[in-house]
N, C-alpha and C positions, 0 to 999 in steps of 0.2 A: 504493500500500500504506500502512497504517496500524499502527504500530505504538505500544504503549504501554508505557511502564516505571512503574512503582510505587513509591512512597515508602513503602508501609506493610510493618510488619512481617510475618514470617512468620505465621499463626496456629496458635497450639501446637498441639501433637500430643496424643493420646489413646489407650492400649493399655490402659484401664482394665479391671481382671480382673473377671468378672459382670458386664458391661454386657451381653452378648446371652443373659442369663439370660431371656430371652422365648422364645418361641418353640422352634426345633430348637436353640437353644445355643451354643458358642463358634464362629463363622465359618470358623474352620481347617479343613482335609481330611484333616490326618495321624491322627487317631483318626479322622474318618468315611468318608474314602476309601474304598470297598467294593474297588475295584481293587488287583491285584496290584504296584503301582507305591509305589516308596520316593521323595516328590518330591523331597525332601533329597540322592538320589543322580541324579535323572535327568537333570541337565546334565551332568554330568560323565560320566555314562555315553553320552548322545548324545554327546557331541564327543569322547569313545575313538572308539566306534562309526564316526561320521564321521571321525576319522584312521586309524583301523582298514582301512576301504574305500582310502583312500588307497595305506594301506602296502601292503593285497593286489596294488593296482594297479602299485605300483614292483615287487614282486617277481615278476611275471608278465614286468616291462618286462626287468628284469637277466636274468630266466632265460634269453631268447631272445637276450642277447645272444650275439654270435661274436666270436673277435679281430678282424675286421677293424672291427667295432664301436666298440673299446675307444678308439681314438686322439678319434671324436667322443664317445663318452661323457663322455671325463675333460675336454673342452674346454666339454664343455654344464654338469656339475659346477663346475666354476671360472666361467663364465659366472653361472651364477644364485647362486651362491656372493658375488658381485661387486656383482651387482643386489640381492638380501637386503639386503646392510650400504649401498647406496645411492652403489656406485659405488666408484672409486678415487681417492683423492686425487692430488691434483699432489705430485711431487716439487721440493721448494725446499730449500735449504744447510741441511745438519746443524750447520752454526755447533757445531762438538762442541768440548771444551774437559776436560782436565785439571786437575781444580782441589786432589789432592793423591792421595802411593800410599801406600801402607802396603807394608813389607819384610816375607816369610814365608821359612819356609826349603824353598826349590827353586821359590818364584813369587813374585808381588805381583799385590798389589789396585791396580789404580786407578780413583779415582772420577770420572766420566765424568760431563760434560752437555753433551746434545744437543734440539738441538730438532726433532722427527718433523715439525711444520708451524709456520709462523715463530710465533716465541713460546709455541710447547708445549710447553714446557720437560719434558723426558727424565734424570730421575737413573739413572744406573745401576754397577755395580762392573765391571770387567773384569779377572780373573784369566790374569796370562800369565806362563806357565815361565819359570822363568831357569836351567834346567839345559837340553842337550840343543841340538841344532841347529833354529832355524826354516826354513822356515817350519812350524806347524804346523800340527794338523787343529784343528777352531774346532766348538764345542758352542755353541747358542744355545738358552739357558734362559728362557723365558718361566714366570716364577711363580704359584704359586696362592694363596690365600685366607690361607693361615694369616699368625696374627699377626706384627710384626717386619717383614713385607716381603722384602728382599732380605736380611735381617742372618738371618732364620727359621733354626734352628739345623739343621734336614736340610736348608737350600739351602746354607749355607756346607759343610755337611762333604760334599758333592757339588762344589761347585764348586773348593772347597780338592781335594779329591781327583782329581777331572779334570785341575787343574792339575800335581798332583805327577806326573800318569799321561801328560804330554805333549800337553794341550787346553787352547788358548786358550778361556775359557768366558765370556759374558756373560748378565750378569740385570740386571734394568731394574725400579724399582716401577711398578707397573701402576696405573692410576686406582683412587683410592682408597684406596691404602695408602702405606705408608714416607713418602717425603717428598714425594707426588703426591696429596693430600686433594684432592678436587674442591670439596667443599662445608664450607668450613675454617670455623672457628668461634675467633676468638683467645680469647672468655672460656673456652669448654672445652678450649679446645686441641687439638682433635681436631674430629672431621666431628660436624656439628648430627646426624648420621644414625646415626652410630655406625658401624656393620660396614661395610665396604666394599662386600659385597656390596649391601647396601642401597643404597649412593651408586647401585652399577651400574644399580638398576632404579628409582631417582630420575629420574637422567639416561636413560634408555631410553626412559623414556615420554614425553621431551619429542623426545628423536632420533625414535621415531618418527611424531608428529606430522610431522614434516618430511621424511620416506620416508626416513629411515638408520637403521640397527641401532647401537644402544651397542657394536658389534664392530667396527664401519667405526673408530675410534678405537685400538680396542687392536690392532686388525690391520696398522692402518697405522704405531704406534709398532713391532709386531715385525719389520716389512718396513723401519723406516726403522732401527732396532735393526741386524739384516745387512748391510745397508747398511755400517753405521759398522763393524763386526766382520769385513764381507770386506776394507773399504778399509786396513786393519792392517798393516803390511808382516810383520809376524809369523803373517801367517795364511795358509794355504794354500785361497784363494777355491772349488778343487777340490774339498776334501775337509771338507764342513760339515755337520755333524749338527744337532739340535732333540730337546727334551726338557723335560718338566716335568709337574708334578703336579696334577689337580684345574684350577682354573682354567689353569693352568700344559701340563696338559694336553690341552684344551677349543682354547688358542692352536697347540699343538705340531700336532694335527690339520689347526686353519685354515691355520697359516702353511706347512706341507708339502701340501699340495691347490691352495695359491694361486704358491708360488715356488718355480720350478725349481732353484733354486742350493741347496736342501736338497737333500742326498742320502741322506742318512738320519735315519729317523722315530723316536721310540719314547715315545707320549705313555703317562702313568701316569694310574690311578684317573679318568678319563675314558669312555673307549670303550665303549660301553654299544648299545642301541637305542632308537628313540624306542619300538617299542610297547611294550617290558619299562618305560621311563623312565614313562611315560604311566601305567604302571598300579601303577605304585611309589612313590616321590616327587613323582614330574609336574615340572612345566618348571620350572628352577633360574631364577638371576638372569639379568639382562636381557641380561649378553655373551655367554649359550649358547644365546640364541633366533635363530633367523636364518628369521624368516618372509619368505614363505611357502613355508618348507622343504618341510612333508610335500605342501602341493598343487602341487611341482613337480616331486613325486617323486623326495625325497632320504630321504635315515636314515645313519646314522653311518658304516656303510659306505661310502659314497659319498668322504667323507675318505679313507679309506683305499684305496679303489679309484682315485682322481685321482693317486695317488702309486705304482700300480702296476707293478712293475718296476725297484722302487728297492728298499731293506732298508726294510722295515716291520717296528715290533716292538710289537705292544700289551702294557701290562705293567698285570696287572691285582692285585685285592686279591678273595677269595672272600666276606669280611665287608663288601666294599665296600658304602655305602649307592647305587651306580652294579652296577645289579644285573649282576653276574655272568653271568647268564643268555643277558641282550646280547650281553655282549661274546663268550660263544662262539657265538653265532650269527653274529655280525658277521663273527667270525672265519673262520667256515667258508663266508661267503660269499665273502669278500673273498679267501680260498685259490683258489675256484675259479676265481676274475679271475684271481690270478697266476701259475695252472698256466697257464690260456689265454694268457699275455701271456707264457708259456715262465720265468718268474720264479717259481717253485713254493718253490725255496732259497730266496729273499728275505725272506719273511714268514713272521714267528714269536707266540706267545702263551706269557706267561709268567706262574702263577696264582700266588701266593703268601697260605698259610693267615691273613691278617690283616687291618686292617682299611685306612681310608683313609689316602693319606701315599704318598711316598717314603721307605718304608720299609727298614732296609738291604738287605731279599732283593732289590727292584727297584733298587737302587742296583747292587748289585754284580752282576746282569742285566745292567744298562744300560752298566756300563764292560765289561761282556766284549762286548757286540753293537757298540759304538760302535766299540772295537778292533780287533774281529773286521773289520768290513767299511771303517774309514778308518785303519789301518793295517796289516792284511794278517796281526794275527796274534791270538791269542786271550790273554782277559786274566781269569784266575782269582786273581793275588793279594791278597791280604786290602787290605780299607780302609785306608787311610795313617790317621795321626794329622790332624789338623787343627785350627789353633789358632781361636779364635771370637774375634769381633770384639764388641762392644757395637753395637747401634743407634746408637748414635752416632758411631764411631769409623767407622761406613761411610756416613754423610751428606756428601752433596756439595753441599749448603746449608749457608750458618752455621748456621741456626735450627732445619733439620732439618725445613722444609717449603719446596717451592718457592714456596708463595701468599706469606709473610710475604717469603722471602729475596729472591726473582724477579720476582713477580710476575707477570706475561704473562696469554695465554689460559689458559681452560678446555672442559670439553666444551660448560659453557651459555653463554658467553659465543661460540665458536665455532659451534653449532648454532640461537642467534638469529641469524647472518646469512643461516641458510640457512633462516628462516622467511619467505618469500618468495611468498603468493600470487596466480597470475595473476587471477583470479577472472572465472573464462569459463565457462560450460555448466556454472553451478554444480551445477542438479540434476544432470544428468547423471555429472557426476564422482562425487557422493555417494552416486549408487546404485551405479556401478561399485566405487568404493574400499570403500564398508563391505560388499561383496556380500552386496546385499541380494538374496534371491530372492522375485520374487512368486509368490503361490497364485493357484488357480483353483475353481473349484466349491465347491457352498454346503458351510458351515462347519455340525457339529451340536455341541448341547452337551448335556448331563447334568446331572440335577437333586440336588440333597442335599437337597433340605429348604427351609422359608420359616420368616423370622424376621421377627414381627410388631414395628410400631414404630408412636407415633400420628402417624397420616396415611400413611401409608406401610409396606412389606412390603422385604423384603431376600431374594431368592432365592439359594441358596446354588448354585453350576454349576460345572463345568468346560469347556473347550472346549480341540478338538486342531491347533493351528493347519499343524499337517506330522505326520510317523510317528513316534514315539519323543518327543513334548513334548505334557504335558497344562498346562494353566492354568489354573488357580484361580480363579476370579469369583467378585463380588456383583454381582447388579442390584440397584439401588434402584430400586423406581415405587413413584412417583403414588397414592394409593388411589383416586386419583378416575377413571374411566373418560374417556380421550380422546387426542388425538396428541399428544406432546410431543417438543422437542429432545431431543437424549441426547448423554453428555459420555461419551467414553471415558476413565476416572480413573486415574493411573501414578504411582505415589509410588514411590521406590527403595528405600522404607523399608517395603514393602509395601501391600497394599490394605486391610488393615484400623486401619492405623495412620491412618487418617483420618475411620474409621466411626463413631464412639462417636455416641452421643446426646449432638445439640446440639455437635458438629462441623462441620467442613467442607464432607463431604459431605450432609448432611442440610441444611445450609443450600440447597445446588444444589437438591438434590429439593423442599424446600419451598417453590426459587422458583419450580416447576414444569417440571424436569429428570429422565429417567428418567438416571441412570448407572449403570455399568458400570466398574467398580474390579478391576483385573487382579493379579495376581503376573505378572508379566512373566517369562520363564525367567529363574534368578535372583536376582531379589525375593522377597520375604516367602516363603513357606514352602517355594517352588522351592529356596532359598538353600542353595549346597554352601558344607557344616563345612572348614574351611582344611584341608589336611593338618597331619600332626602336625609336620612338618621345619617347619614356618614358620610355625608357629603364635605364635610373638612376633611380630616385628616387621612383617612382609610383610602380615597383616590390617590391621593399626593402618594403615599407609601406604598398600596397595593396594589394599585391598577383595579380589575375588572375581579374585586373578590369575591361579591355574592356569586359569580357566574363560578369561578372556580372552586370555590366553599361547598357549594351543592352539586358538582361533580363529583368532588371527593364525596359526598355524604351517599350517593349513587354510586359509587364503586370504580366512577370512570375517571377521567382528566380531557381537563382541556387540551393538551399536549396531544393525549391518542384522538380527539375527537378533530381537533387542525390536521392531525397526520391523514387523519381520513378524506376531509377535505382536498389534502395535496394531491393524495394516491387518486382520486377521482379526477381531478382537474391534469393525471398524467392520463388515465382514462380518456378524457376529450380530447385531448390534443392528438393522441395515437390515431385518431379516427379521421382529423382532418386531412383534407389533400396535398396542401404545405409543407405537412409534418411529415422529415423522416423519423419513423416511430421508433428506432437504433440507435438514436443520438436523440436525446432529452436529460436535460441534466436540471438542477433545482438551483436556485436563489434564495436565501434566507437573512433578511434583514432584521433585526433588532430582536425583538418581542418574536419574529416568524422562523428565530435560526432556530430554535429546542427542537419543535414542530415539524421545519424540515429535515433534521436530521435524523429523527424518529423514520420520519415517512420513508426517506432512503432504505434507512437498515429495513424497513416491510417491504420494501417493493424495488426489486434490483434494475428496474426500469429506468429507473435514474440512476443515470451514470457518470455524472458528477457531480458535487454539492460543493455553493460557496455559499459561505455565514458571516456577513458583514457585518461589525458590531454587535454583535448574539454572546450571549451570557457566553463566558470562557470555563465556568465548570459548578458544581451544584456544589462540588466541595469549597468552592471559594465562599458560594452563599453561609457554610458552617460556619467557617476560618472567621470570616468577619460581622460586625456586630450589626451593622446594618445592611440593608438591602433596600432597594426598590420595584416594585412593578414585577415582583420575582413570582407569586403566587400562580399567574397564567402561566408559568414555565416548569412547575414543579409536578414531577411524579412520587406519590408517597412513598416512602419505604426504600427510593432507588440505591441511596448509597449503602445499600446494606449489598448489594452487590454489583451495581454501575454505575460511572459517572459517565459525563459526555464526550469527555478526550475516548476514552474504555470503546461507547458505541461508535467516536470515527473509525478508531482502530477496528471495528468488528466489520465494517464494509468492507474493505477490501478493493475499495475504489478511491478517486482522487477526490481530497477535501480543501477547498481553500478556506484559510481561516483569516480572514483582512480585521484588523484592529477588534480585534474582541472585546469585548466588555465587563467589569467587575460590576458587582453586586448591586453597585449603585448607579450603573450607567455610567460613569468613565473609564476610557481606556487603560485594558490593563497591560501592566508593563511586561516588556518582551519577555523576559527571564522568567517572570511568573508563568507566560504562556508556554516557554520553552518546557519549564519544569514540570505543567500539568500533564502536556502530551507527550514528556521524554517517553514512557510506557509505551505507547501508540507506536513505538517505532516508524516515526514520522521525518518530513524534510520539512525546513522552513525559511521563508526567505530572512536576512539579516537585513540591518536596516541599511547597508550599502547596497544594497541589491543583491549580491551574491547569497546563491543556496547553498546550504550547507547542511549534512546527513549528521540525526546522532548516532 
């Protein structure tokens, strides 16, 4: 195999306005489209659609269950639950530590550090009575999102109040927040990333390169959390509740579906479904995805039914932006589980007219159910006072972060050891992992119109490479009559950002190339508008996440699903008169080199592949701490046995690799490029021009 890298620059782009003032006019489909199809919505309406089919499927599965079902259901739920986040870690020494309490009147704080896996340093508060007899019943508060962390003004007057009401209660900062920053920043002082949330689906898409969910982390802090809060001699290991809000409640689900030693459930502003979530908001941060959920036929219920025959209590909000809708559907599944499981008493829903929050109606919910069923009586009295702490006076670090005070691991310093690949049957893994489906039988397309250029014509097409996905095309030919090569052309920036007159592409055609310039599903005008929830920050870092979020949760990727697109659009070209079908090689721009190089190693049809500025390797996304626009490029699980250099090398044909790109979209340096593909046993140009063999 021969491969080449490039020293030269990328060559600028062009979306000049009134360039295709020739001919039929501007190259776009959204004004000429004659078809009833919005393309702006049609990915995102295929991949409802396709989780849609899914979910039909799981509810046909649940309806037939019988009790005697129930004991393998909630053990196959907990199984793929396990496999999602990428397993279970080892348990090693909580090395836990006291490091100062604070006096309340009828409890105390104290601030706890513990480490869930050696050196993951765990800040957390533990509020324990000091009126009444121990041992007592033990609440396990896993937090959500809002500001403050543990110090969060409704976690304290909840946990203050548990305490006065006779519950040993612990909360822990979750990654990302309080004094647990992942991606710390000393001159801002805070995360390079800002929201937490953010961090989570930073670090996500590097965990799942590596086949773990960003939940294998916080699942295993709330399990190593119980842990430390049954070993208490003040606690009654018997009698231990779970609770919390939004993230807090997202954990309260996980961690009661995965550990027996919960006996009672009651997550808040959580409990939803995926198909109401899917057609609402769409898929939150990276610790509430646990692919591939819906293709193993799970949905929120499924929590709730693992925990079947225990007191479950959803505690919802009606203005919730976690649609309401869900959660009574959820609800009314998960009743009929616990009528069958003889637990019919057990599980409750509780609505309250507000919006998101542990808000006091679901506080004072929560302490009558916690009551009612781990001390045997029911608890209607009004919220105690509770005195409030400062962020600061409840840090268990000097500094008020573990990175400056501690130091230790983190999620990326811990999830680079597990970037580990074999690199065996490489095609073969990379059709399985990005579930790629191949097509069959000939491909047709649709004409719009010709746009004249000198020397050459630009045919305006579509083509349907499966049911529900139309693609956008130009051909460029030739005006001259005769066979020529044909480049199939993928910019992630779309197919017309490379058209203009005296471009990129016209150079190919000029040097006697017919091309074929796609919207990949996706790309340029296919492109779904963010939703409005995440419309700041989540485009700027993620690109096109809800479309790639709910692929993973469907079992596929967007990677296999563009490669399908390409292998179709080599499909049309093989058929036209222009084309000799022997020479077609592929073009991979930016966001479209993953995709085509994928497509290559499926279909030997292409016979050579160049990747101009296209991600330089999936292990640089581990190595370093940020990324951008990386999520449309990722296969789960791949580096556990391929990277991208690994699949050039597995063609066996020539790769041009011109100015590759690091994680953030700038050029990465030759030597790093040198170093990824040394393995590939490759050639590559120097920046004097000379080639040189390693």
């Amino acid at each position: 195999m021969k491969t080449v890298f490039g020293g030269v620059a990328c060559i600028a782009l062009s979306t000049a306005a009134g360039v295709f003032a020739q001919g039929s006019g501007d190259p776009d489909f959204l004004a000429a489209l004659s078809e009833s199809k919005n393309l702006r919505l049609m990915l995102p309406d295929y991949l409802k659609a396709r989780a849609g089919k899914l979910l039909d499927e799981r509810e046909r599965t649940v309806a037939a269950l019988t009790a005697g079902d129930l004991g393998a259901r909630k053990k196959y739920i907990r199984e793929k639950i396990w496999q999602a986040v990428g397993g279970e870690p080892a348990r090693t020494p909580l090395n836990p530590r006291t490091v100062a309490t604070i006096e309340r009147n009828g409890y105390r704080i104290e601030k706890i550090v513990f480490e869930s896996q050696p050196k993951f340093f765990v800040t957390a508060n533990l509020y324990v009575p000091t009126r009444g007899a121990p041992p007592y019943p033990a609440i396990l508060y896993p937090l959500g999102h809002e500001s403050g962390a543990k110090s969060h003004l409704a976690w304290q007057q909840m946990l203050g109040s548990l305490a006065q009401k006779g519950f040993v209660a612990l909360a822990w900062d979750t990654l990302g927040q309080g004094e647990r920053v992942q991606i710390y920043d000393e001159d801002l002082g805070g995360s390079k990333v800002s929201a937490s949330t953010t961090e989570h689906s930073m670090l996500g898409a590097q965990c799942l390169l590596t086949g773990d969910a960003l939940a294998r982390y916080t699942i295993w802090d709330g399990i190593r959390a119980l842990d430390y809060l049954v070993s208490r001699q003040e606690v009654d290991a018997a009698r231990v509740g779970c609770t919390g809000n939004s993230g807090g409640g997202t954990h309260t689900a996980y961690l009661a579906a995965l550990d027996d030693r919960i006996q009672v459930a009651a997550p808040s502003c959580y409990i939803t479904s995926w198909r109401k979530l899917l057609n609402t908001i769409g898929p939150q941060d990276a610790e509430q995805i646990l692919g591939p959920f819906l293709a193993d036929g799970l949905d929120h219920a499924d929590f709730v039914e693992a925990f079947a025959g225990k007191p479950y209590f959803i505690l919802s909000a009606i203005r919730d932006f976690f649609a309401i809708g869900g959660a009574r559907e959820t609800f009314h599944e998960a009743q009929r589980i616990y009528d069958m499981a003889g637990a019919g008493g057990k599980i409750a829903m509780f609505e309250a007219d507000d919006g998101h929050g542990f808000t006091k109606p679901r506080r004072l919910a929560a302490y009558d159910w916690f009551s009612r069923w781990l001390k045997g009586a029911r608890d209607e009295s009004p919220e105690p006072f509770v005195e409030i702490a400062t962020e600061r006076e409840l840090w268990c670090t000097a500094t008020g972060q573990v990175a400056t005070s501690l130091g230790g691991e983190t999620v990326w310093s811990l999830n680079r050891k597990r970037a580990t690949p074999e690199r065996k049957d490489v095609v073969k893994r990379a059709r399985l992992l990005s579930g790629y489906e191949p097509a069959s039988g000939p491909v047709s397309a649709r004409g719009f119109g010709v746009i004249s250029r000198s020397g050459y014509s630009i045919e305006k097409m579509t083509y349907d490479p499966e049911p529900g996905i139309t693609i956008p095309a130009l051909l460029f030919r030739p005006e001259a009559p005769g066979k020529y090569p044909a480049v199939v052309y993928v910019n992630g920036l779309g197919k017309k950002a490379d058209a203009a007159e005296g471009g990129p592409i016209e150079s190919m055609v000029k040097a006697g190339n017919v091309v074929l310039a796609i919207d990949a599903r996706g790309f340029g005008e296919t492109r779904a508008a963010a939703p409005l929830e995440t419309a700041r920050a989540f485009p700027l870092w993620f690109g096109d996440y809800a479309s790639a979020q709910t692929t993973f949760l469907a079992g596929r990727t967007l990677v296999g699903m563009r490669a399908r697109d390409i292998v179709r659009a080599v499909d049309l070209l093989t058929t036209r008169a222009e084309v000799d079908a022997a020479r077609v090689s592929g073009f991979g721009k930016h966001a479209g080199g993953v995709p085509m190089l994928h497509a290559a190693a499926f279909d030997s049809r292409i016979q050579e592949v160049t990747l101009d500025g296209a991600l330089v390797s999936w292990q640089a996304v581990v190595e370093r701490r940020l990324h951008r626009g990386i999520y449309e490029s990722l296969v789960p699980g791949a580096l556990k046995f391929y990277d991208l250099p690994d699949l050039a090398a597995a063609l066996g044909r020539t790769v041009w690799v011109i100015d590759a790109a690091d994680p953030v979209g700038q050029p990465a340096l030759f030597d790093e490029v040198r170093k990824l593909y040394s393995g590939a046993r490759v050639r590559w140009r120097k920046a004097d021009g000379s080639v040189a063999a390693i």
